[in-house]
N, C-alpha and C positions, 0 to 999 in steps of 0.2 A: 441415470435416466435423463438426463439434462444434457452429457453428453450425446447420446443415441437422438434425443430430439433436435438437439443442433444440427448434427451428424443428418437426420433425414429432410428437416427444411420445416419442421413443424412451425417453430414461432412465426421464422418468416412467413409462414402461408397465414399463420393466423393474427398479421398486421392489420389485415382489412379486416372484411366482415367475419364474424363468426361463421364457423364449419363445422357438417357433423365429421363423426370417425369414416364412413364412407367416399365421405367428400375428400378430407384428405389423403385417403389411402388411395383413391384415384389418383389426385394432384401430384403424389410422392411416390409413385409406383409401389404401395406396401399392400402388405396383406391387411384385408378389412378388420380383421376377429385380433390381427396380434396389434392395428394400428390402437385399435377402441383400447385394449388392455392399458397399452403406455401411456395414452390421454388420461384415461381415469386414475394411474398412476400417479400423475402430473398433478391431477385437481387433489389427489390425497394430502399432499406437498403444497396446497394453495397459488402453485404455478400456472395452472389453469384454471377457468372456473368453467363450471358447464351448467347449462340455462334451465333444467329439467326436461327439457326436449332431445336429450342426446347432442345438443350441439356446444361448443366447444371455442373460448374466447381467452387472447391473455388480456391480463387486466392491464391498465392504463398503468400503473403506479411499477409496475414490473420491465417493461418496454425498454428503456432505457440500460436493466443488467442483462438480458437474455436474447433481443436485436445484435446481430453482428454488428452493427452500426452507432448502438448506442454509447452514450457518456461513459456507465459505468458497464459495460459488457464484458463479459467472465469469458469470451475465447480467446481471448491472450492465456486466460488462466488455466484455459481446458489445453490450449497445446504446449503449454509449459508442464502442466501436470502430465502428460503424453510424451513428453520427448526428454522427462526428468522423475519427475515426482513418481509416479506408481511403479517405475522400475524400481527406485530405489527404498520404497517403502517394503517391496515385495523380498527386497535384501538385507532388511533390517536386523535381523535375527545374526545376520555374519557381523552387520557395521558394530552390533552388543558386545560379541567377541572379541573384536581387535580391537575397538576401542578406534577415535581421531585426532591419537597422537601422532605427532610426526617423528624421526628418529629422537632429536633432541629435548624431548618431549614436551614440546610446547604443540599449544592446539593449533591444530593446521587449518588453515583459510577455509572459507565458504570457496567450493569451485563451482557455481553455478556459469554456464559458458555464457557469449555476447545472445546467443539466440535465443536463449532459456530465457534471459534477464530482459529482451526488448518484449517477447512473449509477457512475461509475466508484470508489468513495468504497468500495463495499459488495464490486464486482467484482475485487478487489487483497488482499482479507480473505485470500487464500491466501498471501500472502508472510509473515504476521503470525508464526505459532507458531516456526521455526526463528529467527529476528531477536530477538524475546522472548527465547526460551532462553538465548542468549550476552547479551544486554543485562541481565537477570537474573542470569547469576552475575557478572559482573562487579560489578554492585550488591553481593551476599552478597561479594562480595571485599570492598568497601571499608564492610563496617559494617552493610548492611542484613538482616536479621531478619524471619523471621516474627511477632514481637512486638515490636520496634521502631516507632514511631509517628512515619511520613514521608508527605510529600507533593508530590506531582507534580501540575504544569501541561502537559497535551498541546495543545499550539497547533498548530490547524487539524485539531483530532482525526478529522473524518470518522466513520467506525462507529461511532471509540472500539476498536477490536478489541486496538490494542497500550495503554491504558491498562486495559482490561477485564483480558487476560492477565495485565497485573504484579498488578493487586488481586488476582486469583485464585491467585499467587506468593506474596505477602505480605498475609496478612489484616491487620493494623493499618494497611497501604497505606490513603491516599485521595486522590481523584484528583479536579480540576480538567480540564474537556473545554471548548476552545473551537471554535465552529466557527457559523456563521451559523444564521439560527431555520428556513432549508427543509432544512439536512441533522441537525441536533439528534435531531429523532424518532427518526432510525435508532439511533443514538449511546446514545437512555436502552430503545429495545426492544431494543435487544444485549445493555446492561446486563442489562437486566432477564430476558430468556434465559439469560445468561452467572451470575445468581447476585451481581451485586455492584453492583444498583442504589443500593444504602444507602449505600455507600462511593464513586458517583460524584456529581459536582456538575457538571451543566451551564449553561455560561456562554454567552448566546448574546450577541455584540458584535464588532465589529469589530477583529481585535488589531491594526490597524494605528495605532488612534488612543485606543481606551478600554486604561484598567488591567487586569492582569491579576490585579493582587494581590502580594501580597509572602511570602515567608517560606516556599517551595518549595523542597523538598530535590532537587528534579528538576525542569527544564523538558526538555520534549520534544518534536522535531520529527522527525517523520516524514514522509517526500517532500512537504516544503517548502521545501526549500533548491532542488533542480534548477527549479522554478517563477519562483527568483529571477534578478533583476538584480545584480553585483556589490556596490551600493549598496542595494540592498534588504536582501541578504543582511548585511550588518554592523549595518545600522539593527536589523534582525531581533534579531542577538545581544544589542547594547546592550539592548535590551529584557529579553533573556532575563537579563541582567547582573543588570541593577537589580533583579528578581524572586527572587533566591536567597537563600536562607538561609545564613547564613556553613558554608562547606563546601560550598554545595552543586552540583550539577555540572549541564550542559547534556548534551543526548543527541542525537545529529544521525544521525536512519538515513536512508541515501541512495547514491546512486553517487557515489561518492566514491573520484576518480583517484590509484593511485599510482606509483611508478616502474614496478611489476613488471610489463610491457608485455601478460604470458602470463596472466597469474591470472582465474580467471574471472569473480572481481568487474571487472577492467578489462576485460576480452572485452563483460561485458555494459555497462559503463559506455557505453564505445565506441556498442555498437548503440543503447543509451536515450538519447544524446544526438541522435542522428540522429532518434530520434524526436520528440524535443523541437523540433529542427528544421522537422520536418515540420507536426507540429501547432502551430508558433507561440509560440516567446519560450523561453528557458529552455535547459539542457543540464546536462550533469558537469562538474563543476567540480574541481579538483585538490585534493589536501593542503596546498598550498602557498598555496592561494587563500583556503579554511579559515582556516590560520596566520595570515594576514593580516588578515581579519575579525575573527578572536579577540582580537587582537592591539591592535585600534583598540578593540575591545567590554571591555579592561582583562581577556581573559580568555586562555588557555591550553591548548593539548591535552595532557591526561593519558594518552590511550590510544586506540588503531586496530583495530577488532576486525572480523573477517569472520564471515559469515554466507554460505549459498551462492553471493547471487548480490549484497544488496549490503553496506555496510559500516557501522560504529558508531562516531561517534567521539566520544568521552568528553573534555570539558571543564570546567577548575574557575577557581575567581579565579586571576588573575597574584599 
C-alpha cells in the first residue's frame, strides 16, 4: 500500500492542506470509490489520519520517511525492494534447495549489485536516530564530550546518516566516511543538509585493499557484518585493529544473535537472516561468532547494547 501511494502521488499531494478521497482522485487521475478504499487503508496503518469529515492528512511526525524528499524516505527502499528484493523472495523456496554454497563450500558473498546498494543505502536512513542515541551515550559513558577532540572511521558509510548524527552529538567530533565514488555524493549532500559537511571527510577507495588511516578513536560498521562471510568478517576487524587509536574502540550495529530466543532484536535477527537468504550470501551471525572474530583481530567485546530492533556491540584492544 505504501508503494501504490508513492507510485500515485498520494503523500505528495497531501504535503499541503488536507484533501478528501475525491479531491485527490481528481488531482491523481484515480478512480474516486478505489482512491477512498487505499486512504482508509492508509489511516488503518496510521499513515494517514482522517479528520471525521472524510478528509485525509499525513501526520507531521511521518513526513520526513514517506516524502520523496525526506531525511529518512523508504524510495530508495521501495526501488531496491523492486529491482531485488520481492524477486527474490518470490524464489526462495529454490534458494532452500541449493542452499548458498559455493563450489568449495564456503558461503558465497552478498551479490547485491552498485544500483541495488545506492537504492537501498538512502532507503534504511529510518533505522539511524534510535541506534545513534544508545551508541552515543554509551560513548559519553566512556569519555566522550562535546568538546573532546575524537575521530571516527565509518566503513562502508552509505548516506553517512549514523556518522552525520554522532558529529551533530559531539561538535569537536570528525568523521572519516568510506564508501565507493557512485554512493559518496549522497554521503557529502546529507552532510551538507545535516549541518556538519566541515567535519566530514570523504574517502572514496576500496576498504578491502587501500588504507584507511590510523589514529581513529572510533571505527564503525554499520550493516556490514550480516553482508559477510565468516573470513571476511575477522579480515574486516583486523583491519579495524590496526586503525585505532590506543583506547580506542570498534562499533558493530547489526543483527546480532543472542541466547534470548524472545527479544525482539532476535525475532528480528531471525526474519533478516532469511532475507539475507533470499537475496544471496550473508545472514545473522551470533555473539559468539563476534567473540571469535575479535578474538583472532587481537580485540575484545566490552559491551552489548540494544536498540529496537537491532543491536551495538562495543569493542576495545585485548
Amino acid at each position: 500500500m505504501i508503494e501504490a501511494a508513492h507510485d500515485l502521488g498520494v503523500f505528495v499531494e497531501l504535503a499541503g492542506e488536507p484533501r478528501s478521497g475525491a479531491e485527490l482522485a481528481r488531482a491523481l487521475d484515480a478512480d474516486p470509490r478505489a482512491m477512498s478504499v487505499l486512504l482508509d487503508a492508509l489511516c488503518a496503518y496510521d499513515l494517514l489520519v482522517e479528520d471525521g469529515n472524510a478528509r485525509y492528512a499525513l501526520p507531521a511526525e511521518l513526513r520526513e520517511c514517506l516524502l520523496p524528499d525526506g531525511l529518512f524516505s523508504l524510495v530508495g527502499k521501495i526501488e531496491y525492494d523492486r529491482t531485488l528484493a520481492w524477486r527474490a523472495w518470490r524464489n526462495l523456496a529454490d534458494t532452500v534447495r541449493a542452499g548458498t554454497r559455493v563450489e568449495d563450500g564456503s558461503d558465497a558473498p552478498n551479490q547485491i549489485g552498485e544500483t541495488e546498494y545506492r537504492s537501498l543505502v538512502h532507503g534504511i536512513n529510518f533505522w539511524a536516530p534510535p541506534i545513534v542515541n544508545v551508541l552515543a551515550g554509551a560513548l559519553a559513558e566512556r569519555g566522550w564530550t562535546p568538546r573532546r577532540p575524537v575521530s571516527l572511521v565509518d566503513v562502508g558509510c552509505g548516506s553517512g546518516i549514523y556518522s552525520h548524527l554522532l558529529l551533530r552529538r559531539f561538535p569537536a567530533l570528525t568523521a572519516t566516511g568510506i564508501d565507493v565514488r557512485r554512493i559518496m555524493p549522497l554521503a557529502l549532500a546529507q552532510a551538507d543538509r545535516l549541518g556538519v559537511a566541515d567535519r566530514f571527510r570523504p574517502a572514496v577507495m576500496d576498504f578491502w585493499s587501500e588504507d584507511w588511516g590510523l589514529g581513529y578513536d572510533l571505527a564503525l560498521f554499520v550493516n556490514i557484518f550480516h553482508l559477510q562471510t565468516p573470513a571476511s568478517a575477522e579480515e574486516l576487524l583486523r583491519r579495524a585493529a590496526k586503525s585505532l587509536a590506543g583506547g580506542g574502540l570498534v562499533a558493530v550495529v547489526d543483527q546480532i544473535v543472542t541466547g534470548d530466543a524472545h527479544s525482539a532484536q532476535n525475532r528480528f535477527s531471525r526474519l533478516f537472516a532469511a532475507s539475507m537468504l533470499a537475496t544471496g550470501g550473508g545472514g545473522a551471525y551470533r555473539t559468539e561468532d563476534y567473540d571469535r572474530w575479535l578474538d583472532g583481530a587481537g580485540l575484545t567485546r566490552v559491551a552489548l547494547l540494544d536498540t529496537p530492533m537491532h543491536r551495538v556491540l562495543l569493542a576495545g584492544p585485548r
